[in-house]
N, C-alpha and C positions, 0 to 999 in steps of 0.2 A: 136397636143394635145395628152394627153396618155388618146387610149381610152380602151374601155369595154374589146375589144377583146383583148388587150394588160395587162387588168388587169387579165383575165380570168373572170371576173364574167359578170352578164347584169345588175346587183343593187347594190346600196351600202348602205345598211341598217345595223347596230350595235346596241347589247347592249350591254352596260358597267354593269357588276356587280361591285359594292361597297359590302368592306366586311371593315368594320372598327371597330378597334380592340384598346384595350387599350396597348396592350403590342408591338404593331405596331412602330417604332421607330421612331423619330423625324428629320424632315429633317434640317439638318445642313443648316443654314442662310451661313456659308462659300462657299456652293456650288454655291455661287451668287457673287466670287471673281473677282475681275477684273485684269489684268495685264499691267503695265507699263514698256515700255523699252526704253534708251537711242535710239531711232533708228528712223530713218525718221522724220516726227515732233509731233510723237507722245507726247514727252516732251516741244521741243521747237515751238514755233506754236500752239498747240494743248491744252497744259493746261497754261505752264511758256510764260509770255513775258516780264515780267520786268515791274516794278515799274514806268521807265522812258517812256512805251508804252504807243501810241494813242487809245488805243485797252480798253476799261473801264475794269481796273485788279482791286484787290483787294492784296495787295501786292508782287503785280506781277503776281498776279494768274490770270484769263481771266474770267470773272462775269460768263458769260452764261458756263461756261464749269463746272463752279462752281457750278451755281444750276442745273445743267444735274445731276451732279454728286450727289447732296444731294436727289435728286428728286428718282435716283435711289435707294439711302438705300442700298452702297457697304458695304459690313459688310468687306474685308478684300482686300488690294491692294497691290501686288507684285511689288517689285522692286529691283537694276537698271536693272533686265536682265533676263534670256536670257544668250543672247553667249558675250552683254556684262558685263554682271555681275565678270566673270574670267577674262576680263582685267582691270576691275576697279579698281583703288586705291582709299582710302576712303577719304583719307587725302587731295588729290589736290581737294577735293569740300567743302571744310569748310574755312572760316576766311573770309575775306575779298573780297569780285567775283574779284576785279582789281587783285588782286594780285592770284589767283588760276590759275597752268597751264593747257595751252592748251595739248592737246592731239589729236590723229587720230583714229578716231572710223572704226577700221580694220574688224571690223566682216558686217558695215552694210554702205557699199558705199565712205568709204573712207572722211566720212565728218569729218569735225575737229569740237571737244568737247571742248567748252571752261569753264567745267565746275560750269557754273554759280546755277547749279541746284544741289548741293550736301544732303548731309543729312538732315541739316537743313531746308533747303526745302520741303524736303519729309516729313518729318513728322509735319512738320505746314501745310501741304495738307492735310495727314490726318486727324489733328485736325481739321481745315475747313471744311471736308467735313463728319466727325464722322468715320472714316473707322477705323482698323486693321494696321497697317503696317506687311509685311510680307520682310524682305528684303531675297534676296540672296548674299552670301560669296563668294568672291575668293577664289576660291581653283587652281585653275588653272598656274595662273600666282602670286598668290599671297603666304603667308604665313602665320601659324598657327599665330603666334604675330600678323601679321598685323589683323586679323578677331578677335582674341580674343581681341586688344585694342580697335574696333570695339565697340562689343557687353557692352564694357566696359565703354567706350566714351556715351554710349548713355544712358546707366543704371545706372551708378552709381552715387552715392552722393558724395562720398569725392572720393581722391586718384589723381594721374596725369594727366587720362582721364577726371577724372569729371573738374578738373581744368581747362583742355584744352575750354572742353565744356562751362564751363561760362566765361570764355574769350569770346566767341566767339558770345557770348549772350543769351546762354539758360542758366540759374542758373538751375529750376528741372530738374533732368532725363525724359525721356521719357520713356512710357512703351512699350517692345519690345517681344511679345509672340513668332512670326514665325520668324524663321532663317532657312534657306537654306545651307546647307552646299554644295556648290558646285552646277552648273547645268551643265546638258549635261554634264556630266562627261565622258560618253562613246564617246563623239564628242568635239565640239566647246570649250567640257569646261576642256581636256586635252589627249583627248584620251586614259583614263586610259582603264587596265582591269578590271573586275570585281573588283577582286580576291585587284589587286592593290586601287582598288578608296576606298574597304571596309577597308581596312588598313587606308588607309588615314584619313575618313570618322572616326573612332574610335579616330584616333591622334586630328584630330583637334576640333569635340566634347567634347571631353574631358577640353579644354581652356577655353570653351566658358562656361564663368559662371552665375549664378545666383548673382546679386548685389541686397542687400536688398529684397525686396519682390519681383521683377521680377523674374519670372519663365517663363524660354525659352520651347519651343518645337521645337528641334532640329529634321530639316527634310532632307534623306540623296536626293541625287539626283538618281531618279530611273530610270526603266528604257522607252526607245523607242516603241510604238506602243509593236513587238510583241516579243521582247527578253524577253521571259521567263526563260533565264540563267542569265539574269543580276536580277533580281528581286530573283531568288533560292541562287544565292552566296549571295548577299548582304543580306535577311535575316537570311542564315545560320549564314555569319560570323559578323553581325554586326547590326542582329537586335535586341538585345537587348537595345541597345548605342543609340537607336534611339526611338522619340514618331510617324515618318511620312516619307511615302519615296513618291517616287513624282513618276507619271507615263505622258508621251506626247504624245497627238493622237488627227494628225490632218485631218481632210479631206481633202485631197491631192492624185493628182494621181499620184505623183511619185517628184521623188528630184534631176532628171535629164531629162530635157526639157521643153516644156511650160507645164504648169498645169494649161490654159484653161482660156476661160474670165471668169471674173465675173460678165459680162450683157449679151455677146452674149454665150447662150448655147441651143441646142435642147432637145429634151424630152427624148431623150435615156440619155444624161448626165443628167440630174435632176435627173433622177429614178435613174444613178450610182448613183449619191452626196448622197440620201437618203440613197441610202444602205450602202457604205462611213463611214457614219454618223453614224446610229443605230448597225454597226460591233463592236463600243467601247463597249454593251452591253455584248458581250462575250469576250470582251478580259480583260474588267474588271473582268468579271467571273472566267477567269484562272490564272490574275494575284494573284486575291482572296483565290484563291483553293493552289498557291506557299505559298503566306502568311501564310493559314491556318497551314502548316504544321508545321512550326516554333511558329506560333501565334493563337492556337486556339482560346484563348480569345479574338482575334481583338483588342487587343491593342494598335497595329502601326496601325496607319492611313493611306487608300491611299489616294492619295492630287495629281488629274490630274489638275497640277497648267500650264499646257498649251494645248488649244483645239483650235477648231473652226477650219472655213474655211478657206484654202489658195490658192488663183487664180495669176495669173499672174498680173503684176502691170498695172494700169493705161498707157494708152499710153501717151506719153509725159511726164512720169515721171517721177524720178532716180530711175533705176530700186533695187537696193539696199536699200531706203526707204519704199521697200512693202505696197506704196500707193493703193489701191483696193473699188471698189465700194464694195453696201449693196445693194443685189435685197430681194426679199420677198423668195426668194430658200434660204438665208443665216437664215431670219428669222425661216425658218420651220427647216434647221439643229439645230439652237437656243433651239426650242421647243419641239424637239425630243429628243436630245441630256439632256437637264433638267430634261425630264422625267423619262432618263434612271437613271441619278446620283439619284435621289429622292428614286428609286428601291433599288439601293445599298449603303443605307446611312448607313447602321451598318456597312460597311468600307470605302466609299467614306466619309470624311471627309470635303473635300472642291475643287474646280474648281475653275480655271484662265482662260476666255476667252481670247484669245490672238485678238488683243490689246485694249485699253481702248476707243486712238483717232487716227484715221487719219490712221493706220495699222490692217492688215490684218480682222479679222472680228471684223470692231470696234463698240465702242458707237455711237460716236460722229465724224462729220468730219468739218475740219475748210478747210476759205481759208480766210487769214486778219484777218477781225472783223467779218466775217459770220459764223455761225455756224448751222449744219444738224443736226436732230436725225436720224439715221438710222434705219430701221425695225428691225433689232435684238435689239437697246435700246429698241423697244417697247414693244417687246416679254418680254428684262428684267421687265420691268418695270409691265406689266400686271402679272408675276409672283410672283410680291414682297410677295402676303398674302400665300404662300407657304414658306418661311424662319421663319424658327423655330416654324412649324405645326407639328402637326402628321398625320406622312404618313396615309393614308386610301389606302390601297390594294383595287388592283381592276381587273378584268378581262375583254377584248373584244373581245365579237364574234361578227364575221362579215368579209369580205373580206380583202387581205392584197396583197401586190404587190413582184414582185420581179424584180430586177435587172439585166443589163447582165451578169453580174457572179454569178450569179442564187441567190444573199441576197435577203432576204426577209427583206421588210420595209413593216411598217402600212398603210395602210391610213386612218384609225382612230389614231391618237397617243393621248394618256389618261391620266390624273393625276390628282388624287383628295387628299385634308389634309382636317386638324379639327383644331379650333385657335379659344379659347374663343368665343365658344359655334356656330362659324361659320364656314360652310363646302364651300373648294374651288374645283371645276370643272377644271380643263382645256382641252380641247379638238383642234386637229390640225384636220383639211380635207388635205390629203396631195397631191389629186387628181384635177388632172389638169382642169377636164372637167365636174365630176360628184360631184350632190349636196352627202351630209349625212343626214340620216335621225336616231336620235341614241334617244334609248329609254335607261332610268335609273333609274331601281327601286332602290327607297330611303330605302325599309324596317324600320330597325329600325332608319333613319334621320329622326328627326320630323323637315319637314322644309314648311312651305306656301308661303314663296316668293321667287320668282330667280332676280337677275340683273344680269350684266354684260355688257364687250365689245368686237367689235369684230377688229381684224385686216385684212384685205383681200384686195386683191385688184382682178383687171378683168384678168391682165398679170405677170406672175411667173415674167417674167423681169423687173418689176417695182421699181423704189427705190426713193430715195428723193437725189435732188441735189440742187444746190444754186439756181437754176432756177425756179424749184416746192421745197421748203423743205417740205411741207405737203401732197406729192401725197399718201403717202403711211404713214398712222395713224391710232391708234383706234379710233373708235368711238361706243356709245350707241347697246348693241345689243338687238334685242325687238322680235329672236325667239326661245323663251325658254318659256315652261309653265309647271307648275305642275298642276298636276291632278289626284284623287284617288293614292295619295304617287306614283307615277310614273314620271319624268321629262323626257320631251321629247325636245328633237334641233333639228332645220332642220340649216345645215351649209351649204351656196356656196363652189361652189368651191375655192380652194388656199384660206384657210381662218383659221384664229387662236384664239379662245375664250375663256375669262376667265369668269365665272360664279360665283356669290356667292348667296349661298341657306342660310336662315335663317329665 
């Protein structure tokens, strides 16, 4: 266990000051985005199984992955990709599933895509489940026509595209806000230059139109963890042409070797993972500080439409599918990680947890007809009454840890909003062994009652599998009291709490 002498302190006492402000900005519900990619079974297995399946679908769709999904209140769903997004063509996943060809999905294990799960698919998931669609373009392998008849196929009313589309059996358009222009442009998604992708990026924006009342927000592909060159070129030369550029940072120890389990880890790797994890806090900061200088208005959105945890795959599994457990260390990256986006919503925009099902740090895990929440759905799921709050600034003092490369992570991690006329708490313990005891004066909150619940469990390695799906859930938390406008928590250790004062 990580102890006292390991934290530096001998206590771990906090208070949280609340400072809430009307001019305080609102957190973007985006930032609670999920992501979808053709890859492992996180499409097939995991949400699609077809109409024809033993599996209780709702037109093809998988019931329990359905209400997972409404349960959480996705405000926005990325898709088909990812790395494969740039060898997609749009066209072999529409008309008829018998007649759509097969393909070889090169980027993720060499499985063959028969794709039965084209457009039309995706966006009656959407509408089943109320989300956003957010697709990404080829740009890679593809071309400006094909993405422009695209955006066109899906928007418009009249013209050859729309024709195509009610053949096919949509008569209305669908509404199409997010568009991706390209990902991993720097990598998987062509290896451009800068200099080169920001040319591109202008040419094929430009196509991409507005059909009747839909109005795109065209996002370009930004860049990797810490290229602060690819983020200065593209908005010297091509941020005006843009509403959103995308930024990727994953917790990972590197992109050449193992990058570790995802159940068996000791305490010196936890404290890495934390520190890992809350490092996006400053890199969003300087991706920020590039932006600003082109965009003092913060006009372009940043949109880290790919995050989260990546461990080595399950054993026995294809390793190319990036099948991966959920322990309660994925949960706490979850809850730190939210907190930080909430901090930077006057330019964080919106967040893609990388994957929805079944990949890397997901919702939901299947295997047949079973299906798991994982500790990270819970964390979502406990933070829902923070999408489209106003932020409430806040400070903690009190102890805070560091990592073997000397990062400093919490072990209080904090976040409080305001939402018709109710104030949300959340609080993580991120300490292994020692309770919190965190005092919070409400000053000007008039609030007399608290609830909440809590997540925790006795072992950071813990998760839910087909065997326990429930080991690791919220439940009822009953220690929080107010008194003389002061709230006081005592938290176990490894534990994650949502509060509502009102």
């Amino acid at each position: 266990m990580l102890s006292a002498a390991l934290h530096g302190v001998s206590a771990e006492r906090f208070t949280v000051t609340l400072e809430p402000s009307d001019s305080a900005p609102v957190i973007h519900p985006e930032i609670y985005g999920q992501f979808a990619e053709h890859l492992g079974s996180c499409i097939y297995g995991g949400i699609w199984v077809g109409e024809g399946s033993g599996i209780p679908n709702t037109k093809g769709y998988r019931n329990d992955v359905l209400q997972a999904f409404r349960d959480l209140k996705i405000p926005v769903l990325r898709w088909p990709g990812g790395c494969f997004a740039d060898e997609y063509h749009w066209t072999d996943g529409i008309g008829p599933r018998e007649n759509r060809p097969r393909m070889v999905n090169n980027n993720w294990g060499g499985t063959v895509e028969d794709n039965s799960f084209g457009t039309h698919e995706f966006f009656d998931l959407c509408e089943l489940i109320g989300t956003e669609p957010y697709l990404s373009g080829n740009v890679g392998s593809g071309t400006v026509e094909e993405l422009a008849k695209w955006v066109e196929y899906i928007t418009a009313e009249d013209g050859p595209m729309a024709k195509k589309r009610k053949e096919n059996g949509r008569e209305k358009p669908w509404k199409l806000k997010y568009l991706g222009v390209g990902n991993e442009s720097w990598g998987c998604g062509g290896h451009f230059t800068p200099e080169h992708y920001a040319n591109e990026y202008r040419r094929y924006q430009t196509y991409c139109r507005n059909f009747g009342d839909n109005r795109l927000y065209r996002i370009a592909s930004g860049a990797s963890d810490y290229d602060w060159r690819w983020t200065d070129v593209l908005m010297k030369n091509a941020g005006r042409h843009m509403d959103g550029i995308s930024l990727h940072y994953y917790t990972v120890k590197g992109w050449n070797g193992s990058k570790g389990s995802a159940t068996e880890f000791d305490d010196d790797t936890y404290s890495w993972t934390l520190g890992k994890a809350v490092e996006i806090d400053s890199v969003i900061t300087r991706h920020s500080a590039i932006m600003d200088k082109y965009d003092p208005a913060r006009r372009v959105g940043l949109l880290v439409d790919e995050w989260g945890t990546w461990w080595d795959v399950e054993p026995g599994t294809i390793p190319g599918h990036l099948y991966q457990q959920n322990t309660m260390r994925d949960a706490m990256v979850a809850a730190l990680s939210l907190n930080i986006f909430h901090n930077h919503t006057d330019r964080v925009r919106m967040a893609n947890i990388a994957q929805i099902a079944n990949v890397l740090q997901a919702m939901v895990l299947t295997r047949d007809a079973e299906m798991v929440l994982t500790p990270t759905y819970h964390v979502f799921r406990m933070y829902i009454p923070h999408q489209g709050a106003r932020l409430i600034p806040l400070e903690v003092v009190g102890p805070d840890a560091r990592d073997s490369k000397g990062r400093r992570y919490p072990l209080l991690g904090a976040t409080a909003s305001e939402k018709d006329g109710k104030v949300t708490v959340s609080l993580a313990n991120t300490s292994l062994s020692e309770k919190a005891e965190v005092e919070i004066p409400l000053g000007s909150i008039k609030a007399a009652k608290v609830s909440g619940e809590i997540l925790t469990s006795a072992d950071i390695h813990d998760l839910n599998d087909f065997d326990a799906p429930d080991k690791v859930k919220p439940v009822p938390f009953k220690d929080a009291r107010i008194s003389k406008g002061t709230l006081t928590v005592k938290l176990p250790p490894i534990s994650i709490v949502t509060l509502t004062l009102d």
